[in-house]
C-alpha positions as CSV (number, residue, x, y, z in Angstrom):
1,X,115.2,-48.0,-21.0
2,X,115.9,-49.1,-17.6
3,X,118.1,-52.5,-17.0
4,X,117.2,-55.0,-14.4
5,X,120.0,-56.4,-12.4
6,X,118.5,-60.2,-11.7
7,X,121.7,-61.7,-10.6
8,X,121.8,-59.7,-7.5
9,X,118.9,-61.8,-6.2
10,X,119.1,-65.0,-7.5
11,X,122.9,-65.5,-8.6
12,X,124.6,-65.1,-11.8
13,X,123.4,-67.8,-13.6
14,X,120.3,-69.0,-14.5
15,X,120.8,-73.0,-13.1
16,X,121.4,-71.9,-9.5
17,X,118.5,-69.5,-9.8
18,X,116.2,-71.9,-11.6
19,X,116.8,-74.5,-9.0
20,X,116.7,-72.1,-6.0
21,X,113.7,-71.2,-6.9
22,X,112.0,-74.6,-8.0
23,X,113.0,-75.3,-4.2
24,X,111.5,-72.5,-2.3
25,X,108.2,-72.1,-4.4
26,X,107.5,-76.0,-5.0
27,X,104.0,-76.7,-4.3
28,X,105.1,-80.7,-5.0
29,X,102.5,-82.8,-2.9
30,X,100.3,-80.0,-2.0
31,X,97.0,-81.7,-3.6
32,X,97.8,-85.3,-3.1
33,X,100.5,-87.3,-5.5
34,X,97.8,-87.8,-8.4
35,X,97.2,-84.2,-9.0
36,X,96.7,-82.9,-12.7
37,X,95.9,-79.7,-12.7
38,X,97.9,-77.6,-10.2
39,X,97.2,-74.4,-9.0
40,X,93.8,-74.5,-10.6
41,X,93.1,-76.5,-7.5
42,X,92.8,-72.8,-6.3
43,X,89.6,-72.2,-7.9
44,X,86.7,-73.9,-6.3
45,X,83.1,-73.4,-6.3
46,X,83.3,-70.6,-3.9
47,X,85.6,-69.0,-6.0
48,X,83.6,-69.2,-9.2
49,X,80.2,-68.4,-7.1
50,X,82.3,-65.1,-6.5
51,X,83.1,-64.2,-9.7
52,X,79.7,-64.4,-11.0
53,X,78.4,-61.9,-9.1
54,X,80.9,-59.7,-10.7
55,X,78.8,-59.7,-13.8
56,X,77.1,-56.0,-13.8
57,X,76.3,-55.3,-17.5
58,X,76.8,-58.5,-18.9
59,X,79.2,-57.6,-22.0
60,X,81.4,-60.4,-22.9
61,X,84.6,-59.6,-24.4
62,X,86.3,-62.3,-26.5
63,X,90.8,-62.2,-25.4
64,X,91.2,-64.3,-28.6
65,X,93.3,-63.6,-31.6
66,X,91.7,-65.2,-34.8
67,X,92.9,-68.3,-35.8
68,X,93.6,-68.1,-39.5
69,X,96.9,-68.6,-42.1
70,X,97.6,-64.7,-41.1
71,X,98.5,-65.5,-37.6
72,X,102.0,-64.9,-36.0
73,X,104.1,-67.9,-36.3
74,X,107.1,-68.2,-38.5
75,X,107.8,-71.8,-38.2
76,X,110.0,-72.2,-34.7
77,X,109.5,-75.7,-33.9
78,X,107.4,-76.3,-36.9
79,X,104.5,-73.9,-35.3
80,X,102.8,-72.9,-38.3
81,X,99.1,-70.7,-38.3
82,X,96.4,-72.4,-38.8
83,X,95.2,-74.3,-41.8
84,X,91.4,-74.1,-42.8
85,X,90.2,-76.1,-45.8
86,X,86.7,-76.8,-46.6
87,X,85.5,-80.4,-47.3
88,X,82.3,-79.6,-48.6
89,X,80.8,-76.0,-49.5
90,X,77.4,-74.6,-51.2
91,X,79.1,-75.3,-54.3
92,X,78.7,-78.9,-53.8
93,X,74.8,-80.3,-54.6
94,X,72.5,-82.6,-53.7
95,X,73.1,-85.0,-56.8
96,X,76.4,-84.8,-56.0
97,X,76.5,-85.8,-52.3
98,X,73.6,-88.3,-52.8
99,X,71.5,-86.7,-49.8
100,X,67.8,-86.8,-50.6
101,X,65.4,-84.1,-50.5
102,X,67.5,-81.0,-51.8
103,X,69.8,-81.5,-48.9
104,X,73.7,-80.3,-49.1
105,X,76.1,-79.7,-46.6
106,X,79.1,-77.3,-45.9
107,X,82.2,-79.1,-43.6
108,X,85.3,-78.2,-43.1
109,X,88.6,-79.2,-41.0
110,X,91.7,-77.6,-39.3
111,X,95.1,-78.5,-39.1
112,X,97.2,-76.4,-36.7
113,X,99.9,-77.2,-33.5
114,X,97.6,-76.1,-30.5
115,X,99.8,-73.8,-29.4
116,X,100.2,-71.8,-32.4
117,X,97.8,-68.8,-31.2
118,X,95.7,-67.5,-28.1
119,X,96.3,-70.7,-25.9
120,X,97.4,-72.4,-22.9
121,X,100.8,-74.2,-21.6
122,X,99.4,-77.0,-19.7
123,X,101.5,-78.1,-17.0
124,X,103.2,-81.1,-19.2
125,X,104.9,-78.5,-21.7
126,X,108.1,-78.0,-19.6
127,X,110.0,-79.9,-17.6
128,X,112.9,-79.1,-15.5
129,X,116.0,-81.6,-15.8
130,X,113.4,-84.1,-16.9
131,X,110.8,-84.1,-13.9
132,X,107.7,-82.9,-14.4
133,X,104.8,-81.2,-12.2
134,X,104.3,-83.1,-8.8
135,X,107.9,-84.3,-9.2
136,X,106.9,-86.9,-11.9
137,X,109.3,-88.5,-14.5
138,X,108.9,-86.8,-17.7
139,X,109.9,-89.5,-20.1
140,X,107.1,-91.7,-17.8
141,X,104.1,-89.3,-18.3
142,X,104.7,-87.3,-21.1
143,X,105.0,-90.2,-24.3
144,X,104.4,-90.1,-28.1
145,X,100.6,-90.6,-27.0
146,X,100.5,-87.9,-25.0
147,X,100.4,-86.7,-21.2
148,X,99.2,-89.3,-19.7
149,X,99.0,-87.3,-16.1
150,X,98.4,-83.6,-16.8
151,X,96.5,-83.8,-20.5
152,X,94.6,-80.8,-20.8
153,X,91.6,-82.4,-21.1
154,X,91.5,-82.6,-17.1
155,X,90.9,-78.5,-17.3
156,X,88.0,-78.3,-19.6
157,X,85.5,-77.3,-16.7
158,X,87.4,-75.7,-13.8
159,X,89.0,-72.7,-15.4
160,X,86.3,-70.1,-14.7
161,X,86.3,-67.7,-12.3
162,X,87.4,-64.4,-11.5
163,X,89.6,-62.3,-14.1
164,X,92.0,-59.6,-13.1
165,X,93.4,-57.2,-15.9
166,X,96.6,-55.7,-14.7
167,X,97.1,-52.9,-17.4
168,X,101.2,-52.6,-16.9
169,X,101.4,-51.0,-20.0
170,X,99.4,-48.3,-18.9
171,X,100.4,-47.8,-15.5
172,X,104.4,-48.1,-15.8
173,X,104.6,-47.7,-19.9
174,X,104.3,-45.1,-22.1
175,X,101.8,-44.5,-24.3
176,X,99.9,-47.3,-23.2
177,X,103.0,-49.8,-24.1
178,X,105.9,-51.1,-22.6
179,X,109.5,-51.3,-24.3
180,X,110.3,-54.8,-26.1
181,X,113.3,-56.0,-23.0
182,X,111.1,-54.5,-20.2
183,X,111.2,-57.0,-17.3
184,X,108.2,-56.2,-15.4
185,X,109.2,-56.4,-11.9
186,X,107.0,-57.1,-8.6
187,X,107.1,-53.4,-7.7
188,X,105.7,-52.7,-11.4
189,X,102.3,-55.3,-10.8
190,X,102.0,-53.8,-7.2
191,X,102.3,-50.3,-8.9
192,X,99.6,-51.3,-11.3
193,X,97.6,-52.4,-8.8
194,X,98.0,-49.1,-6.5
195,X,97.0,-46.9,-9.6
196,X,94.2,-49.2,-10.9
197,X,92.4,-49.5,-7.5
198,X,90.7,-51.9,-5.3
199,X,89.3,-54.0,-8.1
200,X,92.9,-55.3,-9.0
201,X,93.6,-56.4,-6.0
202,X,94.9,-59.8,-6.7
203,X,94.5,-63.0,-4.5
204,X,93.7,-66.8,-4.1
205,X,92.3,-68.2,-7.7
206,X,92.4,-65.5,-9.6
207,X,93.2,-65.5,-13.1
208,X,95.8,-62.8,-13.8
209,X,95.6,-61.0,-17.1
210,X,99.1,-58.9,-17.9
211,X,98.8,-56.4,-21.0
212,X,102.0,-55.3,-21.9
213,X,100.6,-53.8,-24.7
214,X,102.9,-55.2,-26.7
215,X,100.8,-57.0,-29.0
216,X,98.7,-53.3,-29.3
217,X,102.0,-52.1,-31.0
218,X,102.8,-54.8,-33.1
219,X,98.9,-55.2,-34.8
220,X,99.6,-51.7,-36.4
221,X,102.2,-53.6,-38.6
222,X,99.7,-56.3,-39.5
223,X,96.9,-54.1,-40.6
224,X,99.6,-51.5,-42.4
225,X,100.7,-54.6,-44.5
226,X,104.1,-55.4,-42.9
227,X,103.4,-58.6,-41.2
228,X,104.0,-59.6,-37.5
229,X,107.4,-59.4,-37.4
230,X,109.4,-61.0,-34.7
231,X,105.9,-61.1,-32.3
232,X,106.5,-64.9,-31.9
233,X,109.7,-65.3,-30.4
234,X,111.4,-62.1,-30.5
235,X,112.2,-59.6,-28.1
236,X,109.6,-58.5,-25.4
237,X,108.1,-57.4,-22.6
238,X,107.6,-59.5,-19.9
239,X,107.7,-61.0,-16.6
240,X,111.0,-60.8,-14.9
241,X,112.2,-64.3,-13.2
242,X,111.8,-62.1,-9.9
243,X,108.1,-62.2,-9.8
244,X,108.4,-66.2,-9.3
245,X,107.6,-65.8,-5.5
246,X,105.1,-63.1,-6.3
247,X,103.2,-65.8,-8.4
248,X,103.8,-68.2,-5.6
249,X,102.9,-66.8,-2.3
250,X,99.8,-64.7,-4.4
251,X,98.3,-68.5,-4.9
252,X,96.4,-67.1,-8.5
253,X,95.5,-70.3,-10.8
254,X,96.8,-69.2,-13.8
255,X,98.7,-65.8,-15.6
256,X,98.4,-65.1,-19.4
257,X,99.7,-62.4,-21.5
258,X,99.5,-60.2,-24.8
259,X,103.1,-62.0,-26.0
260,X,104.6,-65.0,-27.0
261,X,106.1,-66.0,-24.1
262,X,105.3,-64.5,-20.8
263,X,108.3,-63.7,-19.7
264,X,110.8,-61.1,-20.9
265,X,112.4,-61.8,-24.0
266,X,115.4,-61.6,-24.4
267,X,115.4,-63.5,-20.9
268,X,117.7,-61.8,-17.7
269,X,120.2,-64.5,-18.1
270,X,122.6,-64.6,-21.9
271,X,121.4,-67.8,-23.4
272,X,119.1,-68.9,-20.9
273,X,115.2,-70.3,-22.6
274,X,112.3,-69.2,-20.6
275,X,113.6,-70.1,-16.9
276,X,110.4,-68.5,-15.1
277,X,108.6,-71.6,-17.3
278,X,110.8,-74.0,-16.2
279,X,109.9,-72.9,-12.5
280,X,106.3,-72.0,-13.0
281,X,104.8,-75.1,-14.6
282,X,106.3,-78.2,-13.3
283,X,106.7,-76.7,-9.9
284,X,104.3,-74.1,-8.8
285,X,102.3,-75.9,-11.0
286,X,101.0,-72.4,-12.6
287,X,99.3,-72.7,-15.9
288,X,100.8,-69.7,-18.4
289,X,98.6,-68.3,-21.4
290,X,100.1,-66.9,-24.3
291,X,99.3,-64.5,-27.1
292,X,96.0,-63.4,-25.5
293,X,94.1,-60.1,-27.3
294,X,93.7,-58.1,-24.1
295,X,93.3,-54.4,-25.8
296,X,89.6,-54.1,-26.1
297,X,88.6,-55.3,-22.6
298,X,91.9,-53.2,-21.5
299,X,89.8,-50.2,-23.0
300,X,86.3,-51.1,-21.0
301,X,88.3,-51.2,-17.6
302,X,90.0,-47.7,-18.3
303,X,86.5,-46.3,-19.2
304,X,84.7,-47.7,-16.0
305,X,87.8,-48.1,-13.6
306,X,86.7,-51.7,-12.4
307,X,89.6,-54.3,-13.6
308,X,87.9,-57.7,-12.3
309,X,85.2,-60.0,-14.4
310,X,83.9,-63.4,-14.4
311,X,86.3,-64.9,-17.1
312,X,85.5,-68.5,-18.9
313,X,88.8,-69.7,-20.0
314,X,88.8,-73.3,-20.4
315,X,90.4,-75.3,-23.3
316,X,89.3,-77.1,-25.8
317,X,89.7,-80.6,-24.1
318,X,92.4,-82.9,-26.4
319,X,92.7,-85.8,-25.1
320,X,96.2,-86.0,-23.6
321,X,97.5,-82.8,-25.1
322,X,100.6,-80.5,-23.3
323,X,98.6,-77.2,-24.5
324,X,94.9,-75.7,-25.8
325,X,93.8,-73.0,-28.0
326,X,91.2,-70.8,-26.1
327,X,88.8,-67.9,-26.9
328,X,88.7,-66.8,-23.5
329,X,85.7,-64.7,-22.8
330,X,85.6,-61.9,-19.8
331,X,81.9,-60.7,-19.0
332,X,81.8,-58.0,-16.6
């Protein structure tokens, strides 16, 4: 497996990079001093006008994984998988729940972190040196109530528009898969792009979908019995910290993956945490979406060659919550 030199680029450790980088792709101020959703901004009416016309069939595809107690978390950071329990079921009677007229009722509730599955980091998961997007204060927007300036509720209704698969694992892999350690590089989404054709061509508000097909290879171990493995926080493929000014000067409104974390695990840097994160959200202000079932729709745009959809991605809107599940649904 090839090895990606990082440091000849941007240094030979991950501060100076991190900090080069938060300087020369800071979009700090460009929206005004309140802004709460980022490069989102980038997706406006004309933009989702667009992307309905893109709509030839009409068959939806849903990106989601399911969310149930078999999902892939292991317990970092207390993430656990979902907890269903029923409050109520057909078991329970009339006479029993005192309603009149033969009436009973089935509820039910669900514990679960929000990030624990197919989801969103909103722009108030990470902050660098402890500022977060649009230069704010973390420890001043970000309390034990919540985000108080970039909750995800403020994206429940603008993130819609146009979808763009970029099938790397196909294009650069083998077998349809990358390695676990590949960093994709810019020259690997540009490739993709070249061999997919003129319907990937990616630009201002897109929303860039990534398939590593990483998570393709790891569901064989599910359904043969062996679990998920390491899928939430081990090694992967991923997005080198190089494609920072890709993901910048591209203006896309948001980038989400078939893995954990985005970015390649282990990371370019020994003992550096996710340093295209601590670039991407609080200073491009680029929303990142995690864990994101990309094989089935990945299948469609191999069979047809077109690679862009209308895609309805919004999250579920928690009041002043750093992150969202989402059952993103592409309709092409």
């Amino acid at each position: 497996m090839r090895t990606i030199d990082i440091t000849a680029d941007h240094g030979p450790d991950p501060e100076t990079a991190i900090a080069t980088s938060a300087k020369k792709y800071s979009n700090w101020g460009r929206w005004g001093p309140d802004d709460g959703v980022g490069t989102v901004n980038f997706i406006d009416s004309d933009a989702r006008t667009r992307a309905a016309s893109l709509i030839r069939r009409g068959d939806s595809f849903s990106l989601s994984l399911p969310f149930d107690e078999n999902g892939p978390q292991v317990g970092w950071r207390r993430r656990v998988n979902p907890v269903h329990t029923m409050m109520s079921t057909g078991m329970d009677t009339a006479e029993q729940m005192g309603l009149p007229h033969g009436l009973s009722v089935a509820d039910d509730c669900v514990f679960m972190p929000l990030q624990c599955s197919t989801q969103w980091d909103g722009l108030g998961h990470v902050f660098d040196h402890g500022i977060g997007w649009n230069g704010r204060v973390a420890s001043d927007i970000v309390t034990s109530e919540g985000d108080f300036a970039t909750g995800i509720e403020r994206l429940a209704a603008p993130v819609v528009g146009r979808g763009v698969l970029l099938d790397v694992g196909r294009a650069v892999g083998t077998d349809g898969e990358l390695p676990d350690g590949w960093s994709i590089t810019v020259d690997d989404l540009e490739e993709t792009i070249r061999q997919q054709g003129s319907t990937s061509t990616v630009g201002r508000g897109d929303i860039v979908l990534i398939r590593t097909g990483q998570l393709a290879r790891v569901r064989v171990g599910v359904d043969a019995g062996r679990g998920w493995g390491s899928y939430a926080g081990g090694p992967a493929p991923g997005l080198s910290f190089g494609t920072a000014g890709w993901l910048h000067s591209t203006e896309i409104a948001a980038v989400a993956t078939d893995t954990w974390g985005v970015e390649v695990r282990p990371n370019e840097w020994p003992d550096a945490m996710q340093p295209l994160h601590q670039v991407a959200l609080p200073h491009i202000g680029l929303l990142f979406g995690e864990m994101w079932d990309l094989d089935t729709l990945a299948d469609d745009c191999a069979a047809d060659g077109v690679y862009e959809f209308l895609l309805a991605a919004q999250p579920l809107p928690f009041t002043r919550a750093v992150g969202s599940p989402v059952n993103p649904v592409a309709v092409k």
